[in-house]
N, C-alpha and C positions, 0 to 999 in steps of 0.2 A: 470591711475590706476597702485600702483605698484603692480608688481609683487609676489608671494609667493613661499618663499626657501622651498627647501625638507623637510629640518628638520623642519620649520614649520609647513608643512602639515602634518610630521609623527604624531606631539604635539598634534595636534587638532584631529587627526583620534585616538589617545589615550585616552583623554578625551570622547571623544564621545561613544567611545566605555563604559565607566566607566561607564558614567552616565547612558546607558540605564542597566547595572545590577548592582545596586548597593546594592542589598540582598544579595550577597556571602559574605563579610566580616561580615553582621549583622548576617545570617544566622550561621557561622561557630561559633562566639561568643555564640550565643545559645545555640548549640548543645555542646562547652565546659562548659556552667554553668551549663547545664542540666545534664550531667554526674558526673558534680562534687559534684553534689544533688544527684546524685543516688547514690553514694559512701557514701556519708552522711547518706542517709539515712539506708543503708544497715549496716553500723556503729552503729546506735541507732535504732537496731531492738531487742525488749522486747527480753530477757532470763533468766534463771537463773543463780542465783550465791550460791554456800552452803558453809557454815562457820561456823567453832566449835572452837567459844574464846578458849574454852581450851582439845586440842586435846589429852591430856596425862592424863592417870588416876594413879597415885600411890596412891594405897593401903597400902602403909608399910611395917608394920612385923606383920605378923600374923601366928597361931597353923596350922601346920597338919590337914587338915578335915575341916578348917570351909570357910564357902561362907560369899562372901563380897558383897557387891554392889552397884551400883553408877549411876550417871545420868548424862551423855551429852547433853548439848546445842546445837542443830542446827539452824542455821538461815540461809535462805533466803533471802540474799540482794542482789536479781536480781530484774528484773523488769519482772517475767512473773513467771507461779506455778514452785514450785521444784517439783521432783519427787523421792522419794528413791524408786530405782529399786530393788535391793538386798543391802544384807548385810550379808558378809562372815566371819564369827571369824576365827581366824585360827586356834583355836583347839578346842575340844570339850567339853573343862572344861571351858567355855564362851558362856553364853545365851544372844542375845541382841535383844530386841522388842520396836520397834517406834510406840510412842502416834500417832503418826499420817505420812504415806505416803506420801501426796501432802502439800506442803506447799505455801501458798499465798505469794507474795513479802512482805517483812518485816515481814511476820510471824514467831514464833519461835517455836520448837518441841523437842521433847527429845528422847533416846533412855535408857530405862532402863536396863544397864546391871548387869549382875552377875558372877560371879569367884568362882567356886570349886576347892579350894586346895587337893579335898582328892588325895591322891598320888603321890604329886609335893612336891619336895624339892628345899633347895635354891634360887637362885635368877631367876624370872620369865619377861618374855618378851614379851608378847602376843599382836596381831593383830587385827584388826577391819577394813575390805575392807567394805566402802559404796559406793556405786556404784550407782550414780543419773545421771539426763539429764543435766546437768552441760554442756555447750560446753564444758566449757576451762578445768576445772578440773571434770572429768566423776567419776575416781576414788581417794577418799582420804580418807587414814589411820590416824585409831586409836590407841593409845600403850596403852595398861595395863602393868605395872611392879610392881615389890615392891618384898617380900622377905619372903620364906616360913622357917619355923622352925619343929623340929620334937622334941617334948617331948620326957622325958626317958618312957617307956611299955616294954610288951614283942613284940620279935621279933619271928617268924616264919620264920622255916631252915627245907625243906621237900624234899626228893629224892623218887622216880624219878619225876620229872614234869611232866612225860607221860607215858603211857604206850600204848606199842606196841606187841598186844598177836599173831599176825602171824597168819601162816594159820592154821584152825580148821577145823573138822568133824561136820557133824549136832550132835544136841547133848550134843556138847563138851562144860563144864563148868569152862574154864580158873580162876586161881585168880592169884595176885598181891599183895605185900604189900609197903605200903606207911610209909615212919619213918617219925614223926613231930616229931621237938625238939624246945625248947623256948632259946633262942639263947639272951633274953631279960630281962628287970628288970619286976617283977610282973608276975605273973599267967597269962600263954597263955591259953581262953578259945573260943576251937572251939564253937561258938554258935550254929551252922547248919548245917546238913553236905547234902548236896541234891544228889538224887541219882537218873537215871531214872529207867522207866519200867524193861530196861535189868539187870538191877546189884544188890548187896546189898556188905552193908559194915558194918564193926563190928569195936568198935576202942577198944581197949585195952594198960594200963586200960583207965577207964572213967573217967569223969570228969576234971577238970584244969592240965593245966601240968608248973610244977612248970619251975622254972630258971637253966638253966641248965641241965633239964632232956626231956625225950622221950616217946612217945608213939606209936603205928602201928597200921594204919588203913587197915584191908585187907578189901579189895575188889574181889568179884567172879560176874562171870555173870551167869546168869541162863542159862540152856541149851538151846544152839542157835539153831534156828529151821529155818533161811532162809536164803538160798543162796545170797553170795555178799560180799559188804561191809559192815562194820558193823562201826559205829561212834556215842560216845556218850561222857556224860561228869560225872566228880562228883566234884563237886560247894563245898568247903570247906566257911566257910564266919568263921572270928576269931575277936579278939577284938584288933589288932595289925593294927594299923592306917597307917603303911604304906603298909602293904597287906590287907585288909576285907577282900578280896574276890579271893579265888584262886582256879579256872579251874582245872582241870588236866584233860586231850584228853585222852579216852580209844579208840584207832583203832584196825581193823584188819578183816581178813576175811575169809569169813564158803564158805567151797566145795560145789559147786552144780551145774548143768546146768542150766544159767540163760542166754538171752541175753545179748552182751556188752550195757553201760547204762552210759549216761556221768556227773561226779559230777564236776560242775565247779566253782571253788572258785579263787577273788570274784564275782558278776555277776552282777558286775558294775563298772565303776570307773570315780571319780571327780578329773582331776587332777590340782583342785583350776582356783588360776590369775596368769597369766605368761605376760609377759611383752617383746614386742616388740623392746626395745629399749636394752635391757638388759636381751637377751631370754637364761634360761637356759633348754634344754629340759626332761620335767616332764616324768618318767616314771613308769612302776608297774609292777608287777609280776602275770600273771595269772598259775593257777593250776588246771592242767586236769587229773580227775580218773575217773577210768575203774571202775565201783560198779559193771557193770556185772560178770559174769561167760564163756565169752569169747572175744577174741581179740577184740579191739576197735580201729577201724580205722578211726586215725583222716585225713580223705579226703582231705580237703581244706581250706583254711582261706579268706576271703572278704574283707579286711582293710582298713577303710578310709581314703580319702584324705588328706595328711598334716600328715598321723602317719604311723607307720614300726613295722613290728614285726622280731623276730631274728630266727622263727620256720621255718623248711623245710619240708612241706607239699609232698607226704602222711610221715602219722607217726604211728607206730602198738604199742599201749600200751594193755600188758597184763591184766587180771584179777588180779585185787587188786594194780595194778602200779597205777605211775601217773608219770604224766608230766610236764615240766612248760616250760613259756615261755615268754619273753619279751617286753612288748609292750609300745612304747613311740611317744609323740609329734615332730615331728620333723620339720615343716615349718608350721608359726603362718598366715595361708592365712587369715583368717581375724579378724576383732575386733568385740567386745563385746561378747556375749553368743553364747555359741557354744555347740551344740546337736548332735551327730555322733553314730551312730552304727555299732561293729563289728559283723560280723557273721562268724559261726563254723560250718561244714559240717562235720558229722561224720555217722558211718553205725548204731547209735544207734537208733530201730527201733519206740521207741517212740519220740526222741529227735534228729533228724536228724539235724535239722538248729536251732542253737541256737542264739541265739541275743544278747549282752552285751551293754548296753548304756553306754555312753561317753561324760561326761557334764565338762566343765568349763567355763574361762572366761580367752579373750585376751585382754590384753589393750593396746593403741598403745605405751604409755610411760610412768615411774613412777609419774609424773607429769601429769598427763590426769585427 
């Protein structure tokens, strides 16, 4: 018999070996087609998709004052429901309401919107944030444009826009007078002049005021009888299309011993969608008055995370002062809706901890 060389033996102790596990290469092949299904399928897992043929609305050219209005197409060509979560116009002269929130694949929906030009001139650019479960695109804008005009009327030209009566004695019945002049073609007529409980107003003379000419509304308040601050308005409304309606702020404030008491304007704030990829930081102006009759001491401020205010706490605002102070977004920690509360500690005995809520919307990018 002959004999068997090394490397012989080694050949045969190789194979041997082989054939008693021969599941590792079957096994390993497995485990790579089976992941490359789970990729697949993780690929073609139902979502939605939202789509508006036509994303742009131009209105044209249209008068000073009038509302327009128009309907978008949305579709749903995902394979699982849409959802319109919100939808943010970006200014307030834009109403838009959805036939329908959930949309089935392939279903289609509308959003009826509307446009008030009263008080816009020229050429117009407006927004429409929709905000759905979209993986890919969460948020996609709408454009309103087109191009406002102002017919020849009369114009309204009025001093002062405010009045500021200072400090008063109980009692004491401050007046003011207001010059309107028609600055326009056609008789300026004040339709309405609204006044509150504290005031009255006399215009002189009555009736239309021609082109080119004037007339003066005084204004008095009746004798003020409570300590504080005192704020109120008179609502002018006219036929002059690019003002109807015009405010004028009467402030000021009557002697007396009253606790400090804090009026804080505004006592909210939305500062919209800001964008992650492209973050500029939203900010606002808040404003703190003393309406009491002694020092108001602003204690402390609470501020949430991801925003900064510019105030350095404590802070003594007097009787009839006020204060302001700066407060903005400054790190967009996270996305989609976002609900935050600041709070204000002050020694005002009804109003100690005030609360301001703080609502908007981060997106991670203009393309979301």
């Amino acid at each position: 018999m002959k004999k068997i060389s090394r490397m012989a033996k080694f050949f045969i102790t190789v194979c041997f070996l082989f054939l008693l596990n021969p599941a590792d290469g079957a096994q390993n092949d497995y485990n790579a087609s089976d992941a490359k299904g789970a990729v697949q399928s993780d690929q073609t897992q139902p979502a939605p998709k939202v789509m508006f043929p036509e994303p742009v609305w131009d209105f044209g050219k249209i008068k000073q004052g009038e509302k327009v209005s128009h309907t978008y197409r949305v579709i749903n060509s995902g394979t699982a429901d849409l959802v319109i979560q919100q939808i943010r116009p970006s200014c307030g002269c834009t109403a838009v309401i959805p036939t329908k929130n959930v949309l089935a694949p392939s279903e289609t929906g509308y959003l009826e919107t509307t446009f008030d030009s009263a008080g816009r001139d020229g050429q117009q650019l407006k927004k429409i944030y929709v905000i759905t479960n979209d993986p890919v695109q969460g948020t996609f804008e709408l454009d309103i444009k087109g191009s406002i005009y102002i017919p020849p009327g009369p114009r309204i030209a009025y001093h002062p826009n405010a009045w500021d009566f200072g400090l008063q004695e109980i009692d004491a019945t401050p007046s003011t007078e207001i010059v309107i002049k028609n600055e326009g073609i056609g008789d300026l007529e004040l339709t309405q002049i609204q006044i509150s409980h504290l005031c009255s107003a006399t215009l002189t003379p009555e009736g239309a005021i021609a082109p080119g000419k004037e007339a003066v509304l005084k204004v008095s308040l009746l004798p003020l009888k409570k300590p504080g601050v005192v704020e109120t308005y008179v609502n002018i409304r006219t036929n002059d299309t690019t003002k109807p309606n015009i405010p004028v702020r009467i402030l000021g404030y009557v002697k007396g011993n009253l606790p400090p008491a804090v009026l804080l304007t505004p006592t909210e704030w939305d500062f919209g969608i800001v964008y992650k990829d492209a973050f500029e930081p939203p900010e606002t102006v808040f404003y703190v008055r003393n309406a009491g009759g002694e020092d108001l001491i602003f204690e402390r401020i609470k501020v949430p995370y991801g925003f900064t205010s510019d105030i350095e706490t404590p802070v003594t605002i007097g009787p009839g002062k006020e204060e302001k102070f700066v407060f903005k977004l400054i790190n967009p920690f996270q996305t989609g809706t976002v609900q935050q509360y600041l709070f204000l500690y002050t020694n005002d005995p009804v109003h100690s901890v005030r609360r301001v809520n703080i609502y908007g919307y981060i997106a991670e990018n203009k393309s979301e």
